[in-house]
C-alpha positions in Angstrom: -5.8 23.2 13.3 -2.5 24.3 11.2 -0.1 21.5 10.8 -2.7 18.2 11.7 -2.5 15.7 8.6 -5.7 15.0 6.9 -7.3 12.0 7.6 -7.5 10.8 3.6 -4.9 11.6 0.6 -4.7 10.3 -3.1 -1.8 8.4 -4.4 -1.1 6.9 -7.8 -0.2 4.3 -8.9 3.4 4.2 -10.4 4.7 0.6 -11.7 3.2 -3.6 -12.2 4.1 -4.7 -8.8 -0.1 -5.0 -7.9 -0.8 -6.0 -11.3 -4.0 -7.1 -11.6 -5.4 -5.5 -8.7 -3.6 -2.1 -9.6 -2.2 -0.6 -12.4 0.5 2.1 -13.3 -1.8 5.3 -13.8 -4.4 4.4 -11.1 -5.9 6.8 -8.9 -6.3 5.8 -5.0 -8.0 7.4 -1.8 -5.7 5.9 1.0 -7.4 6.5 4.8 -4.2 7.3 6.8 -3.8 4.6 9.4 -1.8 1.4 11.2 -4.7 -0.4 11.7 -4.2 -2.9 9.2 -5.0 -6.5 8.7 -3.6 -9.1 6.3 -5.2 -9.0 2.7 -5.7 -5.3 3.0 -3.9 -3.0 0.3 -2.0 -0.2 2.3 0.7 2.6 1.9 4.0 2.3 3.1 7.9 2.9 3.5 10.3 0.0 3.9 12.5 0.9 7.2 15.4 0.3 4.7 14.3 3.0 1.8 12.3 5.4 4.0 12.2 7.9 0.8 10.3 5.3 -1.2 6.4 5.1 -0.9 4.6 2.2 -1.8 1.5 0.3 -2.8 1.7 -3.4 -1.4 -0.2 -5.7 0.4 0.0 -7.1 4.2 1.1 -10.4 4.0 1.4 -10.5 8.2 3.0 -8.6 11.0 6.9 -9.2 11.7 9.3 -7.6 13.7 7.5 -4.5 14.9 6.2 -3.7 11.5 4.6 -5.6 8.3 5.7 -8.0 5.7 4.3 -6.9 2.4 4.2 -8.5 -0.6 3.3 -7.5 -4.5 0.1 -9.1 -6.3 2.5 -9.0 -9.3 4.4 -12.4 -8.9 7.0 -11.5 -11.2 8.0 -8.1 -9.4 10.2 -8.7 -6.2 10.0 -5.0 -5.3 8.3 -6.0 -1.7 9.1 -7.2 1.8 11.4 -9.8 -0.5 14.1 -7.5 -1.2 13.5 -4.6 1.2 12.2 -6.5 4.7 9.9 -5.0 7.1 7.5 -2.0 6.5 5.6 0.3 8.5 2.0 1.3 7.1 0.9 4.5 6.8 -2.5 4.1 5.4 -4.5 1.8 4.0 -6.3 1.9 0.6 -9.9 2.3 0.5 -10.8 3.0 -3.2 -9.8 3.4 -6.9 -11.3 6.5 -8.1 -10.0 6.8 -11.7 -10.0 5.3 -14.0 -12.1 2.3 -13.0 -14.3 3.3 -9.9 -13.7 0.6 -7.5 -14.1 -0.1 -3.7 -10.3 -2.4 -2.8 -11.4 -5.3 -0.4 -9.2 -7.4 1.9 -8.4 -10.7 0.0 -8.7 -13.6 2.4 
């Protein structure tokens, strides 16, 4: 059907904030959802830059939405500055350069 969003999309990786888990240049396969638990790496807008899409990971649920944080300690580009965020997928895979499947971290 015309118009339906597909279920996966790629997205790359632009910046250090998930430095060591990702890095700038990396190639993802994100399964669109908001089923979403805390550890898992997702995609997502911050209600207060809605233009801006990110790679971050759930921290927990607040306020309607979800408190994400960078695995980069050094780079406050997350729920920090920006508050709540609302999920829009969540990451299932690395595809380039280095193959890997992205687990929840407990």
């Amino acid at each position: 059907m015309p118009g339906l969003p597909l279920p996966w999309y790629p997205v790359l990786v632009r910046g250090p904030s998930m430095s060591p888990t990702l890095r700038d240049g990396d190639a993802l396969l994100v399964r669109r959802t908001t089923r979403v638990r805390p550890g898992d790496v997702v995609v997502a807008r911050f209600r207060v830059r809605p233009s801006l899409l990110v790679v971050k990971r759930v921290a927990r649920a607040e306020a309607g939405g979800w408190w994400l944080i960078g695995d980069n300690e050094f780079v406050a580009d997350d729920s920090r500055a920006y508050g709540v965020a609302d999920v829009e997928g969540r990451v299932v895979l690395r595809w380039w350069p280095r193959p890997s499947l992205l687990r929840r971290r407990r």
